[in-house]
ZAZA-251436 format. One record per residue (C-alpha): x, y, z; residue in one letter; residue number from 1. Coordinates in steps of 0.25 Angstrom, whole numbers, plus 5000, padded with zeros to 4 digits. Each point is the difference from the previous one (the first is absolute). Layout:
N
R    px    py    pz  tipa  pati
R     X     Y     Z     A   NUM
...
//
This chain:
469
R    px    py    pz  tipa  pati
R  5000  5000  5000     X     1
R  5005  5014  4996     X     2
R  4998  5013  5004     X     3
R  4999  5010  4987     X     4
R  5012  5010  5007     X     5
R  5004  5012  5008     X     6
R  4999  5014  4998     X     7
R  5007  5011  5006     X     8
R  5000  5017  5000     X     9
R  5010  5010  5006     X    10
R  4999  5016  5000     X    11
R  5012  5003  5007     X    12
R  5008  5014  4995     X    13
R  5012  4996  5010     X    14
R  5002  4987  4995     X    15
R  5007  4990  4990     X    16
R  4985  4995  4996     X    17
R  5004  4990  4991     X    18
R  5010  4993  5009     X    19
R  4989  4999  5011     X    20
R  4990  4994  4991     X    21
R  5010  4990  4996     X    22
R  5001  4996  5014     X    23
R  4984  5000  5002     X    24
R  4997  4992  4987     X    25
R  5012  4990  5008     X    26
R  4991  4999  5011     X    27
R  4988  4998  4992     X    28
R  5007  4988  4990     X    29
R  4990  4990  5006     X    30
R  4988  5005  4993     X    31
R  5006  4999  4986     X    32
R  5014  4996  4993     X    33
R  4997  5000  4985     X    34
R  5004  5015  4997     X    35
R  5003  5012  5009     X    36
R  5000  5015  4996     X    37
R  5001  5014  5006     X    38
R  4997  5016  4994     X    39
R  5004  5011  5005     X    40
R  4996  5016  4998     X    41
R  5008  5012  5003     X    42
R  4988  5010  4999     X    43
R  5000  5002  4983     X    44
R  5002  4986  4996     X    45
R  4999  4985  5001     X    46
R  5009  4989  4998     X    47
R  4998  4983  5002     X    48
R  5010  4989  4999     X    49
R  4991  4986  5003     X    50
R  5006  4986  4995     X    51
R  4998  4986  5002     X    52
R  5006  4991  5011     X    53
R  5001  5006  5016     X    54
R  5003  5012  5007     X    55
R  5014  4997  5001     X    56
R  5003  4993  4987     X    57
R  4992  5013  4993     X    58
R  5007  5012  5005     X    59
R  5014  5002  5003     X    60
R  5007  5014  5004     X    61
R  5001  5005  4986     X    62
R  4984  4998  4998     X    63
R  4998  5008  5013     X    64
R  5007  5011  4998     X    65
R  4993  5004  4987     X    66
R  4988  5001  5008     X    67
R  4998  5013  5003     X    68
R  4991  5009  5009     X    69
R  4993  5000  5014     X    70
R  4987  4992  4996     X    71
R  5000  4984  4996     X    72
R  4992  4989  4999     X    73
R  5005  4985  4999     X    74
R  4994  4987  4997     X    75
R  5003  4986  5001     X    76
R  4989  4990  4993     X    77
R  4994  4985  4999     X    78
R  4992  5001  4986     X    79
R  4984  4998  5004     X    80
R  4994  5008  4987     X    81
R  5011  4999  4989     X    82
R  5011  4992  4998     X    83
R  5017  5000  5005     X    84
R  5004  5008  4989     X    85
R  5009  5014  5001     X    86
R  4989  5007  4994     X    87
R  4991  4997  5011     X    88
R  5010  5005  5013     X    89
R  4997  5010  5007     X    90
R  4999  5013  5003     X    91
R  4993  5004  4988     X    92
R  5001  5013  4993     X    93
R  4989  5006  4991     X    94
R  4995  5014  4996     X    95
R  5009  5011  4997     X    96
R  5005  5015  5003     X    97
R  4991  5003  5014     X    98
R  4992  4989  4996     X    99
R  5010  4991  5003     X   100
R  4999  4990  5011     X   101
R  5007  4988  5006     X   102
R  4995  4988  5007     X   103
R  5001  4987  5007     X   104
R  4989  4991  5004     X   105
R  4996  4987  5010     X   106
R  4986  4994  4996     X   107
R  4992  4994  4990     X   108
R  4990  5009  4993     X   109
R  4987  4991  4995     X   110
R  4994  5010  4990     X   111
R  5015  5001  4993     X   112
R  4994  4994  4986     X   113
R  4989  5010  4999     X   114
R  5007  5011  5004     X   115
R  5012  4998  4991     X   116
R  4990  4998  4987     X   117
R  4992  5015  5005     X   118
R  5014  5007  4999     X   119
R  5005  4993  4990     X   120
R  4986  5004  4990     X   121
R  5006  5015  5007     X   122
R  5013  4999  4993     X   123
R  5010  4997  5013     X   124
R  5009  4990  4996     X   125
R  5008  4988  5007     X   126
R  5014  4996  5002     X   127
R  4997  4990  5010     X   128
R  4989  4987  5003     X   129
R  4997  5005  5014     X   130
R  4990  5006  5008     X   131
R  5009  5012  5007     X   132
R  5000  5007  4985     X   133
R  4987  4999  5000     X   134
R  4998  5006  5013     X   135
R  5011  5010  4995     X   136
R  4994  5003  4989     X   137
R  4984  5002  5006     X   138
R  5008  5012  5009     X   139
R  5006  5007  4990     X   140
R  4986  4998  4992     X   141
R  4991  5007  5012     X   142
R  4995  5014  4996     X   143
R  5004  5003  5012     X   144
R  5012  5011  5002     X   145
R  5006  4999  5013     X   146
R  5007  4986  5002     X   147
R  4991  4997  5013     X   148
R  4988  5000  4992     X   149
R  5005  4993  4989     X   150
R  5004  4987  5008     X   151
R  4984  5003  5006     X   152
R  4996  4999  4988     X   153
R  5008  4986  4997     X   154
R  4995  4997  5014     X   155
R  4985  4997  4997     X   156
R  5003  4994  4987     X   157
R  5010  4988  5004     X   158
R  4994  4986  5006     X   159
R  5010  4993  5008     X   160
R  5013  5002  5008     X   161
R  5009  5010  4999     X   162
R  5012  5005  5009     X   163
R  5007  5013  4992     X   164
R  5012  5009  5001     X   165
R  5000  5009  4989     X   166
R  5009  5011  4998     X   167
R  4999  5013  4990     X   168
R  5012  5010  4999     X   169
R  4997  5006  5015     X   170
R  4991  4993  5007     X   171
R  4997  4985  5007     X   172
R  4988  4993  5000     X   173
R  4996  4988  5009     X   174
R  4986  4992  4996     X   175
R  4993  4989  5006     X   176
R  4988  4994  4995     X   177
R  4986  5002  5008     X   178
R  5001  4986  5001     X   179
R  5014  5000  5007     X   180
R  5003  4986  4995     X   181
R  5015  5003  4999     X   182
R  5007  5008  5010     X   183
R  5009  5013  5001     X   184
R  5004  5010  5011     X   185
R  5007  5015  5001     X   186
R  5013  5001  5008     X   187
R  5008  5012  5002     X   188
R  5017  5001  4998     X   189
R  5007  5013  5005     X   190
R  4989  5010  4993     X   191
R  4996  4991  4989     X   192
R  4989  4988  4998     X   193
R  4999  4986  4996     X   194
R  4991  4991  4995     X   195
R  5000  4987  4999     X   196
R  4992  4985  5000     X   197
R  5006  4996  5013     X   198
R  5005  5005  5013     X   199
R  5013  4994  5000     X   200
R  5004  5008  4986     X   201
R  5001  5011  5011     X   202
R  5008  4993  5011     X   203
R  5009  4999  4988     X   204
R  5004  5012  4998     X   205
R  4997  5008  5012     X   206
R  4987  5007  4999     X   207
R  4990  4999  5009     X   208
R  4988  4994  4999     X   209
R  4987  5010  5001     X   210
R  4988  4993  4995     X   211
R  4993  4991  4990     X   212
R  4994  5007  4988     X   213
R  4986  4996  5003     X   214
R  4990  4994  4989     X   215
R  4996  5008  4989     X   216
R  5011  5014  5005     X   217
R  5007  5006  4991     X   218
R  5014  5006  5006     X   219
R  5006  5011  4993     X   220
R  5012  5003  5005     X   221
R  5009  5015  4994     X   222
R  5007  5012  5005     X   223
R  4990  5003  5009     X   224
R  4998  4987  5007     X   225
R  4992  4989  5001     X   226
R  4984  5002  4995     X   227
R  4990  4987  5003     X   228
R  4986  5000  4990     X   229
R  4992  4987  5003     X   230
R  4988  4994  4994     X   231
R  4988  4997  5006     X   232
R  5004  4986  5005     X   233
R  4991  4988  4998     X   234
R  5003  4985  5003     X   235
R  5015  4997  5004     X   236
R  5007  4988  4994     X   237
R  5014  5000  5004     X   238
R  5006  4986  4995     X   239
R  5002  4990  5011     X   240
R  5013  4995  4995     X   241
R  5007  5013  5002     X   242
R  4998  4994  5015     X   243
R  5002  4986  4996     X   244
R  5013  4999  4989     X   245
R  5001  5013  4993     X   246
R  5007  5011  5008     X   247
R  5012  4999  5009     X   248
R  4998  4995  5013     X   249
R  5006  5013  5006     X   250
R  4991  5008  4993     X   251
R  4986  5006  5007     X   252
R  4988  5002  4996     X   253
R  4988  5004  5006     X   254
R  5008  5001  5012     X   255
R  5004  4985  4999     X   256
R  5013  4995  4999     X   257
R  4998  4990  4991     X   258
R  5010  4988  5008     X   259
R  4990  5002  5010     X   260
R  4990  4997  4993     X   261
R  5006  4990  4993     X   262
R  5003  4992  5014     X   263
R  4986  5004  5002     X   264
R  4998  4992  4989     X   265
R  5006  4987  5004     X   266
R  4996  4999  5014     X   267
R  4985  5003  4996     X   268
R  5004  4987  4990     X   269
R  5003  4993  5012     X   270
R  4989  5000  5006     X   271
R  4990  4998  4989     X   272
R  5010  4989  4993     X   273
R  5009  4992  5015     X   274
R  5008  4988  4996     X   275
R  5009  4990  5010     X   276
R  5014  5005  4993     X   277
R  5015  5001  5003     X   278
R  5003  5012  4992     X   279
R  4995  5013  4993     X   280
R  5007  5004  4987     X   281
R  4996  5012  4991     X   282
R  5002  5001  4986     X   283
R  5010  5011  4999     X   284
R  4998  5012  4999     X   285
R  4987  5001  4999     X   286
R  4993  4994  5012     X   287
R  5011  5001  5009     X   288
R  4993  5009  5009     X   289
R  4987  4990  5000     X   290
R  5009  4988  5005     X   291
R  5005  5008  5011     X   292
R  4984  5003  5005     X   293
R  4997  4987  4996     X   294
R  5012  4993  5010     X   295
R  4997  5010  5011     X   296
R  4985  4998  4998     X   297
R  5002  4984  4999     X   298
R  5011  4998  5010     X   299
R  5008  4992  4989     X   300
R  5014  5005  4998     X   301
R  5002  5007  4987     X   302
R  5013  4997  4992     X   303
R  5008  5004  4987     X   304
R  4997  4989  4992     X   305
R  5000  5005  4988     X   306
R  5012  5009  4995     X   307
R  4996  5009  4986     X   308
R  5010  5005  4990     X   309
R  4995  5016  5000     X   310
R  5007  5002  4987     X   311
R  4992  4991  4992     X   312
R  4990  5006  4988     X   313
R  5012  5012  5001     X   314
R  5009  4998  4988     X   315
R  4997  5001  4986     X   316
R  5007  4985  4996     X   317
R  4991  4992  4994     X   318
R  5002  4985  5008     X   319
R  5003  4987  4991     X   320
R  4990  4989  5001     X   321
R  5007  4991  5013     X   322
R  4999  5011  5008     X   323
R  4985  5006  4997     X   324
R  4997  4986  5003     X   325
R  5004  5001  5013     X   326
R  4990  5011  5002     X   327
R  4996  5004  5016     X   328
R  5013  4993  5004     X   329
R  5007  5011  4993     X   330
R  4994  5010  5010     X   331
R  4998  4991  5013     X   332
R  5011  4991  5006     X   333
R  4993  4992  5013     X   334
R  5009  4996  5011     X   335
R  5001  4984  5002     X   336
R  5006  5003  5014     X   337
R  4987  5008  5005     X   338
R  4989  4993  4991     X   339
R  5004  4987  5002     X   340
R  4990  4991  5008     X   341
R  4991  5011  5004     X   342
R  4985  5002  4998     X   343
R  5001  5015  4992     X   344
R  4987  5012  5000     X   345
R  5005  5006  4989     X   346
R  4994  5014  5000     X   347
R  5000  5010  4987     X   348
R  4992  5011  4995     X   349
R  4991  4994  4989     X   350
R  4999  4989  4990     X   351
R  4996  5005  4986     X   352
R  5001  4992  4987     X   353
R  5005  4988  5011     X   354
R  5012  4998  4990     X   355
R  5012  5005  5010     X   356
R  4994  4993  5014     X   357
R  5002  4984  4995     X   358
R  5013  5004  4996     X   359
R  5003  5006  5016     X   360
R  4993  4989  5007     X   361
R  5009  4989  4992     X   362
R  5012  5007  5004     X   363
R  4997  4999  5015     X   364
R  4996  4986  4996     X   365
R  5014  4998  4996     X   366
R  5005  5006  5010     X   367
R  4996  4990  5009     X   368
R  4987  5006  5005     X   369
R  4990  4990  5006     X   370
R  4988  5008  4998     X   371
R  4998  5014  4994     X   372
R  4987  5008  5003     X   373
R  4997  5011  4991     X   374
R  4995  5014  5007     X   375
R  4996  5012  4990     X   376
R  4997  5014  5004     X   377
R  4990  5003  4991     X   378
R  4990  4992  4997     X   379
R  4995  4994  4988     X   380
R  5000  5008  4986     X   381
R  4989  4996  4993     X   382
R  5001  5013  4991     X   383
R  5009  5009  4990     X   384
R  5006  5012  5004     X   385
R  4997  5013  4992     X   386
R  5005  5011  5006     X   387
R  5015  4999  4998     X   388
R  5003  4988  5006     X   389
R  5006  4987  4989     X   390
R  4994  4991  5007     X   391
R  4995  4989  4990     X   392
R  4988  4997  4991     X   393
R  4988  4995  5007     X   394
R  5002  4985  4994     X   395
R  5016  5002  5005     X   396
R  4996  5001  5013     X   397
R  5000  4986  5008     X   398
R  4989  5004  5011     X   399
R  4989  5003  4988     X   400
R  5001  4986  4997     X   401
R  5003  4992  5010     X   402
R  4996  4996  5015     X   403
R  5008  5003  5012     X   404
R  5003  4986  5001     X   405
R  5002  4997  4983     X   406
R  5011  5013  5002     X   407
R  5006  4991  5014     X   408
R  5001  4988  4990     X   409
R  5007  5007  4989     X   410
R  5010  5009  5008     X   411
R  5003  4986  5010     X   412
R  4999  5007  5013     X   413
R  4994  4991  5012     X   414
R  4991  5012  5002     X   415
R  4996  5013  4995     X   416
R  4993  5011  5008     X   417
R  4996  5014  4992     X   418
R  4998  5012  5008     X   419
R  4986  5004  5002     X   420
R  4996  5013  4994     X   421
R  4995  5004  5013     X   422
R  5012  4996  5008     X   423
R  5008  5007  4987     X   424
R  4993  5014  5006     X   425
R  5001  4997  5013     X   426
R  5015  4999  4999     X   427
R  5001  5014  4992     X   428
R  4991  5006  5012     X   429
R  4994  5010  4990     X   430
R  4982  4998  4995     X   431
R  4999  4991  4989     X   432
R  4994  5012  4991     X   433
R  5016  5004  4999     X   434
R  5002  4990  4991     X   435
R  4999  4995  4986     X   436
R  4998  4985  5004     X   437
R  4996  4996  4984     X   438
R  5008  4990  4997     X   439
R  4998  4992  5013     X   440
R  4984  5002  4999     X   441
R  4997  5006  4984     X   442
R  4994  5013  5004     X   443
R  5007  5010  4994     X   444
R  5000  5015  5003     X   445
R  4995  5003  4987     X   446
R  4994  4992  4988     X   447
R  5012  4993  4992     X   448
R  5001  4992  4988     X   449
R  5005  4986  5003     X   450
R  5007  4997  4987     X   451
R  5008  5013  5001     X   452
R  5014  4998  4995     X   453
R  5014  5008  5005     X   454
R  5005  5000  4985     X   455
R  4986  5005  4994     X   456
R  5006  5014  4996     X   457
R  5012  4992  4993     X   458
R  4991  4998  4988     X   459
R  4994  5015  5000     X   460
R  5008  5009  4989     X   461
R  5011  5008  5006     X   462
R  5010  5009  4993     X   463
R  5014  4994  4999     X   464
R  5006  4996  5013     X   465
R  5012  5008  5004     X   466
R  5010  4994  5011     X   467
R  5001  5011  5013     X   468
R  5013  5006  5000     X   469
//
């Protein structure tokens, strides 16, 4: 499961602001490592450098330094509406003289086909097969003068989810959905701002955290200061798995630091789910913080049982057969010594398509483990994600097909235990109402096609791609 990617903003006149997004996007890697990109302004103009690969392998020290200004935006991206192409990285630069803008985007906008074909009959054209042109493009579009209303304007016509950062040549823009489905918050860095999706891309860099941009606000942020404008708020659907797997767990939202939450997460498992065990194990990194509420919870000592390989999916060289073949073994490595004749809970965040899981379990197996007990976080998804989140097709997905006890059979655990939804919220100590729980129940925020597809833009007429430099 993947998360599309990370957005960051900087006003700050006293600062080197491309080097400071450098470090933020570093800090935001997790939510997207198939391109990066960063723009600056220096008050007349605009420039972009964006590429493939991650944060570190896309820029270096000469690439920095051609960034000039006091404003910036940066972006690092996991495709959900286009494909991995250079073309589609981020940020994204359209209009022209004091129409000209820059922006970087976290979401999935549902209405992105019909929207594209109504500017398109308006003669605005494409270099790209995603979905932040086209929210690019519906700004620059609005009859609306000023910049706030324009994005206003955009507002009430997008369907979906939307985290922003948007630059023009002297001013900063933070946007969240009325939704909230993906996160952003302001911090403040010796007289400047920052926004960014998570809280850690502050801690990062040494700003200070001040607040989360709330659900459908518009931040402007210029010479004067920082300015809030919000919608009339409706029904809030900030996505669970921003609690679950997504953001770091040294980040905060709604308060909530999210490690707690995830230990939350696993004693509340071990009380629905208790099993006669010699050891917890979580499946790094992802629900380490769940095995350690589960072991307390449970009483069962938690160990490393399972080492992972951090640097895997990081490079560029393609593998030869032998060692694709070896699969989950080339990210995990169990240990024998600790494994070895003991009954296991092996505790992890989900179980998606149920294709990585089997191969897990038969490594403990290997290992020597006399039984393994699967525990997940989340609890069944039964339904597609479309708000920014890769997650599968609906026929992918293993829990929309199967039983509880037919995925048990097919994964080899000894026994399998979901969280409950209720003991889900519970654990994240905030009303149901928060959330967007669609893909564990099929009610979704707001009507979506089922069939939609990431790559439906890819067969719409652009105009000739042209790599970012």
């Amino acid at each position: 499961m993947h998360d599309c990617c990370g957005v960051v903003g900087i006003y700050a006149p006293n600062e080197d602001v491309a080097r400071l997004t450098f470090f933020a996007l570093f800090a935001l890697q997790h939510r997207g490592q198939e391109s990066a990109g960063i723009a600056t302004a220096d008050g007349r103009s605009l420039q972009v450098y964006a590429n493939m690969g991650l944060v570190s392998q896309v820029f270096d020290e000469d690439s920095l330094s051609k960034l000039k200004g006091y404003i910036a935006i940066g972006h690092t991206r996991y495709s959900t509406k286009g494909s991995s192409r250079v073309c589609n990285a981020q940020p994204i630069v359209v209009g022209e003289g004091s129409n000209m803008m820059a922006i970087a985007h976290n979401g999935n906008i549902v209405n992105a086909e019909h929207l594209y074909e109504e500017l398109s009959s308006q003669g605005y054209t494409f270099s790209s097969s995603t979905d932040t042109e086209v929210i690019a493009n519906l700004i620059v579009s609005s009859p609306q003068k000023d910049w706030v209303g324009r994005i206003r304007y955009a507002m009430r016509r997008l369907q979906g989810a939307y985290s922003l950062t948007i630059m023009t040549k002297d001013h900063l823009f933070g946007v969240r959905d009325p939704l909230g489905v993906r996160p952003l918050c302001l911090g403040a860095l010796n007289g400047g701002w920052v926004l960014a999706s998570e809280s850690c891309a502050l801690d990062h860099i040494g700003a200070n955290f001040i607040r989360e941009i709330e659900p459908g606000e518009i931040v402007s942020i210029g010479a004067n200061g920082v300015d809030s404008y919000r919608e009339e708020g409706g029904k809030k659907a900030l996505c669970i798995f921003e609690y679950i797997y997504f953001a770091r767990p040294d980040s905060t939202i709604n308060g909530r630091l999210l490690y707690q939450a995830r230990q939350a997460m696993g004693a509340a498992l071990a009380e629905e789910h208790p099993v006669a065990a010699d050891l917890v194990v979580g499946v790094p990194d992802s629900a380490t913080a769940a095995a350690v509420g589960y072991a307390q919870r449970s009483g069962v000592p938690l160990a490393e049982g399972l080492i992972k390989n951090r640097y895997v999916g990081r490079t560029f060289i393609e593998p030869d057969q032998r060692i694709r073949d070896i699969g989950v073994k080339l990210k995990f490595n169990p240990l024998p010594q600790v494994l070895g004749g003991k009954r296991v809970v092996l505790v992890d965040d989900s179980i998606v398509r149920g294709t990585t899981t089997p191969q897990v379990i038969g490594l403990l197996r290997k290992a020597g483990a006399k039984e393994v007990h699967m525990r997940v976080c989340a609890p069944p998804i039964r339904y597609p994600c479309f708000f920014g989140v890769d997650m599968a097709t609906y026929s992918e997905l293993i829990a929309a097909r199967k039983t509880i006890s037919e995925i048990k059979e097919l994964i080899g655990a000894d026994s399998l235990g979901y969280l409950s939804v209720e003991g889900l919220i519970k654990a994240v100590a905030l009303p149901r109402d928060t959330f967007c729980l669609a893909c564990f129940t099929g009610d979704y925020p707001i009507p979506v096609q089922i069939g939609m597809d990431k790559l439906a833009l890819e067969s719409m007429p652009t105009a000739q791609p042209q790599a970012v430099d």
